[in-house]
C-alpha positions as CSV (number, residue, x, y, z in Angstrom):
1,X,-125.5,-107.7,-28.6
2,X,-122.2,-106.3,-28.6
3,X,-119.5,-106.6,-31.6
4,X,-116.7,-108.2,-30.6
5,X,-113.5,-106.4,-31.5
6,X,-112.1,-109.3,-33.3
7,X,-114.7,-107.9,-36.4
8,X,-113.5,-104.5,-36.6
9,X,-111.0,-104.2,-39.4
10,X,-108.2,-102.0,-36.9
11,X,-107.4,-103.5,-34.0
12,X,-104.7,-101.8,-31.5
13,X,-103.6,-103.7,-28.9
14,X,-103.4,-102.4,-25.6
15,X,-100.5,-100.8,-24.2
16,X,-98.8,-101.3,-21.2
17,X,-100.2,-99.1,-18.0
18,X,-103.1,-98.4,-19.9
19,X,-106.6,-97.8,-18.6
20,X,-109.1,-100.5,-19.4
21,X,-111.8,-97.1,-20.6
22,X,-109.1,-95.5,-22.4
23,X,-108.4,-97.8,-24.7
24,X,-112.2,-98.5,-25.4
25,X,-112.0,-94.7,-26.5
26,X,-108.5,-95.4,-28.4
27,X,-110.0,-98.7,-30.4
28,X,-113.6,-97.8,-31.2
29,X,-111.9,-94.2,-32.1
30,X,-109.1,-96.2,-34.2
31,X,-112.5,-97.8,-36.1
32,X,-113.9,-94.2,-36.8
33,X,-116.7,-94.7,-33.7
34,X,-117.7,-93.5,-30.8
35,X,-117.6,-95.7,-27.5
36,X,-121.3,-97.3,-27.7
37,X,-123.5,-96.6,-24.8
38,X,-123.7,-100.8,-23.6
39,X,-119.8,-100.5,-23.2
40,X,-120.2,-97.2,-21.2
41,X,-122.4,-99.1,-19.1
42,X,-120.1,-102.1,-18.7
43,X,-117.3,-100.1,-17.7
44,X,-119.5,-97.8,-15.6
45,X,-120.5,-101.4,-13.5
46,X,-116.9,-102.9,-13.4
47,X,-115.1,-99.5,-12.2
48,X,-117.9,-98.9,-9.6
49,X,-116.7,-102.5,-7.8
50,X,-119.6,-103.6,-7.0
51,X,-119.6,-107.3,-6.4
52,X,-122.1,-109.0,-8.4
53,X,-122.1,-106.3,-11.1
54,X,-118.7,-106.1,-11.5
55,X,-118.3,-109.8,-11.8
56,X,-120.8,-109.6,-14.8
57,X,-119.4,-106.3,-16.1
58,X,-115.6,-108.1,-16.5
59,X,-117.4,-110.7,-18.2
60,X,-118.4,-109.1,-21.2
61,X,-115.6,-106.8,-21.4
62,X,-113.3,-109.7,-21.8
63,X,-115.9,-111.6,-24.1
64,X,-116.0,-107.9,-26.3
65,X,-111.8,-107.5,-25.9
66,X,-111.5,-111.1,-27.0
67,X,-108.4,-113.5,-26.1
68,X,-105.9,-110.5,-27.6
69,X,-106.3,-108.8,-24.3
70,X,-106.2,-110.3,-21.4
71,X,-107.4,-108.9,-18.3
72,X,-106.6,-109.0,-15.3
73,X,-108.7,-110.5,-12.3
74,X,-107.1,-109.9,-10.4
75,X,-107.1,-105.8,-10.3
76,X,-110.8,-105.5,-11.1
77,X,-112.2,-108.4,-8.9
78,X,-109.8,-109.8,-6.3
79,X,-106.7,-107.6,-6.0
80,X,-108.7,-104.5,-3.7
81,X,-109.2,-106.3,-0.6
82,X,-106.7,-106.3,2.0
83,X,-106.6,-108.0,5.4
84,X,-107.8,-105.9,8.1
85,X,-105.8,-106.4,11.7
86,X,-109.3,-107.0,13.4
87,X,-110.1,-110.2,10.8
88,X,-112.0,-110.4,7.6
89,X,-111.0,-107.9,4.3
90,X,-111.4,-104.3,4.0
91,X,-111.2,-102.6,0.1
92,X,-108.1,-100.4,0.0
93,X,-110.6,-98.1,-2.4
94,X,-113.9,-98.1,-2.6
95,X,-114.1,-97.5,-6.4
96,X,-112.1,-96.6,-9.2
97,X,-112.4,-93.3,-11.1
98,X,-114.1,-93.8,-14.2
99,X,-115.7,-90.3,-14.2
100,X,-114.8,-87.8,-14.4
101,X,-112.1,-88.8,-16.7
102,X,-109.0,-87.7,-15.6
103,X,-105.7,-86.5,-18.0
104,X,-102.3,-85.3,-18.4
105,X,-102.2,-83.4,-21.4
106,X,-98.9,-83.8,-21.8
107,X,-98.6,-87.4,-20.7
108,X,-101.7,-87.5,-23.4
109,X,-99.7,-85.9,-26.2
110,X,-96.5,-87.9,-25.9
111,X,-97.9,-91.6,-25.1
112,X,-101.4,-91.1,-26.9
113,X,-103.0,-93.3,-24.2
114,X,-104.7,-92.7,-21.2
115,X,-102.8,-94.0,-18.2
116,X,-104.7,-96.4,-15.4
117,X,-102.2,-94.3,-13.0
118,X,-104.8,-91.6,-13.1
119,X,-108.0,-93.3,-12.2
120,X,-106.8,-94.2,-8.8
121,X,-108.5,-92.7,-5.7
122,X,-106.0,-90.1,-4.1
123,X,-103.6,-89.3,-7.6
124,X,-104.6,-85.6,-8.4
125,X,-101.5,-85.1,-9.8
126,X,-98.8,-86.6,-12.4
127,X,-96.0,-88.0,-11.4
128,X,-93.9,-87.2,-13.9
129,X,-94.6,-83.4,-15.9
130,X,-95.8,-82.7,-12.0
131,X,-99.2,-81.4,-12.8
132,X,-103.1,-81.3,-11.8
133,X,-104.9,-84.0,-13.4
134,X,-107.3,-82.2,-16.0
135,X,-111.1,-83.5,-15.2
136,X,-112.6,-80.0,-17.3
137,X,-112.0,-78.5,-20.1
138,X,-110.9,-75.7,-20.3
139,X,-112.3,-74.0,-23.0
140,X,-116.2,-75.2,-22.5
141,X,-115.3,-75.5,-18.6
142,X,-117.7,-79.2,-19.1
143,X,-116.4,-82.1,-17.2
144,X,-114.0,-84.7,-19.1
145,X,-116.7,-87.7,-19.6
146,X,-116.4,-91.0,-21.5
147,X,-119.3,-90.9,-22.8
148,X,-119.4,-87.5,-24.2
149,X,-115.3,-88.2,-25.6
150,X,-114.6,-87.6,-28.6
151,X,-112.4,-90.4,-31.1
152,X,-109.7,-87.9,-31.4
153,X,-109.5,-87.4,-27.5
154,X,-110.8,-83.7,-27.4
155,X,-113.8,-82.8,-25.5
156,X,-117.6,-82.1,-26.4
157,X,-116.7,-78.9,-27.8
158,X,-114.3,-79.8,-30.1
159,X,-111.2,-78.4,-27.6
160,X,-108.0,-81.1,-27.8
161,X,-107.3,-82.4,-24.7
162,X,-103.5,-82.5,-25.3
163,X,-103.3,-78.9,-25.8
164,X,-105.0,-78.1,-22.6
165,X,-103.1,-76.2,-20.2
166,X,-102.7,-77.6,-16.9
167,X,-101.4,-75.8,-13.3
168,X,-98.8,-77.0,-11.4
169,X,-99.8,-79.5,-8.8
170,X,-98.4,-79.2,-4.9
171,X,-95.6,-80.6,-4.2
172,X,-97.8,-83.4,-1.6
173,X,-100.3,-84.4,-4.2
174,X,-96.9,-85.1,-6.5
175,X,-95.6,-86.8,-3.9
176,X,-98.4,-88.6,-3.3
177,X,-98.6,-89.5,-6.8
178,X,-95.3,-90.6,-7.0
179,X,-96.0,-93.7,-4.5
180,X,-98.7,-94.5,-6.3
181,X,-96.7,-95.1,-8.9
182,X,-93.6,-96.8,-7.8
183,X,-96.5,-99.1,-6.3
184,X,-95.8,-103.0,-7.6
185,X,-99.4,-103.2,-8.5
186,X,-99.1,-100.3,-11.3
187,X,-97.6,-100.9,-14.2
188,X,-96.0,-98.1,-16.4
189,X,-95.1,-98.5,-20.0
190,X,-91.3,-98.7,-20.7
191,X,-91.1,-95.2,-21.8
192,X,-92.7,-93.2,-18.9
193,X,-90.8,-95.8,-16.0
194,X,-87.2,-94.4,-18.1
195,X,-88.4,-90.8,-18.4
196,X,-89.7,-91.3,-14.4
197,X,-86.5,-93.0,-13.5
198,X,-85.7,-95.6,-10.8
199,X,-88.6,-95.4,-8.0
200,X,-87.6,-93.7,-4.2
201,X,-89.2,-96.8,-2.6
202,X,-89.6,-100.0,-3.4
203,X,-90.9,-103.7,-2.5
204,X,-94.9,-102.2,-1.7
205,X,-98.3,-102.6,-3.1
206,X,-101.5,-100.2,-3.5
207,X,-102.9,-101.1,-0.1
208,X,-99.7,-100.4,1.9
209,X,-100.0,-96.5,0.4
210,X,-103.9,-96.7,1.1
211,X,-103.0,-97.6,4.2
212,X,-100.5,-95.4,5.1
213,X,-102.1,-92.5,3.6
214,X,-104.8,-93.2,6.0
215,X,-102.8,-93.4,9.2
216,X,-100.9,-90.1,8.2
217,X,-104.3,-88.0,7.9
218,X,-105.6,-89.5,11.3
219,X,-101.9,-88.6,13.1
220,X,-102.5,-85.2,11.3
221,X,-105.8,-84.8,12.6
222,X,-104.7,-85.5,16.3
223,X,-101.7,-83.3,15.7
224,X,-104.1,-80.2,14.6
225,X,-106.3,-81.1,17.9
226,X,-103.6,-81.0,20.2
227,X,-102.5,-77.6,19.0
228,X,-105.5,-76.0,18.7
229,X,-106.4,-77.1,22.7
230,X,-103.0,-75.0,23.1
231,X,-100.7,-77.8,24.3
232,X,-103.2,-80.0,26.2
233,X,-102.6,-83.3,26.2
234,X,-106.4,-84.2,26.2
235,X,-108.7,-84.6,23.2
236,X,-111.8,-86.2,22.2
237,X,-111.8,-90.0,21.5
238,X,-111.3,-90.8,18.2
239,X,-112.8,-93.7,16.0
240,X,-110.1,-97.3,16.1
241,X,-108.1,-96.8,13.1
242,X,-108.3,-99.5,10.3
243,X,-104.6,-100.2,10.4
244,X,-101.7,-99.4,12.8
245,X,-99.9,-97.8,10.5
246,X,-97.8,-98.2,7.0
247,X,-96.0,-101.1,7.0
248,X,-93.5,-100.5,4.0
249,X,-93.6,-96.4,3.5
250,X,-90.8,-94.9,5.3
251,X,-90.4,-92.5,7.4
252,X,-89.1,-89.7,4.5
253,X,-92.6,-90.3,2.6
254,X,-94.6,-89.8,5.6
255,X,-92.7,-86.3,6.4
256,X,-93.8,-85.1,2.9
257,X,-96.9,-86.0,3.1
258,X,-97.8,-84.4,6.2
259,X,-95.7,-81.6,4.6
């Protein structure tokens, strides 16, 4: 049976725009422990989506978390389905990323949390310091894993995650990153919205970016057919597309993406 986290003698509470996983880490590590295995499992269930699991797996996390967090439904069980033009629901991801973890070191080293921003499908990048997402180290060159993270958020070998260098990420995948983030389903502590300043767009949710991420790779792919056939206005039929298009990006996001 699991300890509840209402018996621990140190109990952070969780910050805002923080990852359900990373604070796991941040309170059993607060306590002097690493994450047990159970919770690992839990987690592993609830980020995967699937339905019954899931349901089960958000169950006892919010039974271990107790009434001092309160989590949201919504985002784990109801909040990834989005009406399809055709009828019924379609998921605007099919899973979140729970491994490998994924970091900013710098983001890591100035907030000391790990931001749910980065386990959503499509953000490679930080939207802020404008970086790759770290998902190795890079000392041992081992993935970033939960279960092998240590309390004082270094890696298996010891290496300190906030002191790992990081690349510069392209300018799309920033770009990218940047909806995502200015998204009103994500929610940024107070500190990184200032330092991130007010958001390009605004007035859209996860599954319009989703969406319209989708319907600028499928324009991109007919563009790239059409110039490869040298000009010819004939090309192979392609699959229906899931949506028509984005309904709230505009036109200056699509142009950098495609970029």
């Amino acid at each position: 049976m699991l300890t509840p986290h209402i018996n621990f003698p140190v109990r952070p509470s969780i910050e805002k725009g923080e990852s359900l996983a990373g604070y796991m880490c941040r309170f059993y590590g607060a306590n002097g422990y690493w994450v047990p295995r159970p919770i690992h499992k839990v987690l592993s269930a609830l980020y995967r989506g699937t339905p019954e699991k899931a349901t089960n797996a958000f169950d006892i996390a919010q039974s271990v978390v107790g009434d001092s967090v309160v989590l949201d439904r919504r985002w784990w069980l109801d909040s990834t389905l989005i009406k399809r033009p055709s009828g019924g629901n379609q998921r605007a991801w099919l899973t979140l990323i729970y491994n490998p973890a994924r970091f900013c070191p710098t983001c890591l080293s100035e907030y000391g949390f790990h931001f749910a921003l980065w386990e959503l499908p499509l953000v490679q990048a930080c939207p802020l310091h404008k970086c790759v997402l770290l998902s190795k180290c890079s000392l041992c060159q081992k993935t970033l894993s939960w279960s092998k993270m240590s309390p004082a958020w270094s890696c298996c070998c010891g290496k300190s995650i906030a002191t790992m260098p990081a690349a510069s990420a392209s300018q799309s995948a920033v770009t990218i990153a940047q909806l995502f983030a200015g998204s009103d389903d994500v929610e940024p502590s107070d500190s990184f919205q200032e330092h991130f300043g007010e958001p390009t767009y605004d007035g859209y949710c996860l599954s319009d970016v989703y969406a319209g991420l989708e319907w600028v790779s499928e324009l991109r792919d007919i563009f790239l057919m059409l110039t490869t056939n040298f000009g010819e206005l004939s090309y192979r039929r392609r699959r229906p597309t899931r949506w028509s298009g984005p309904r709230r990006l505009s036109d200056l996001a699509v142009q950098k993406v495609l970029k």
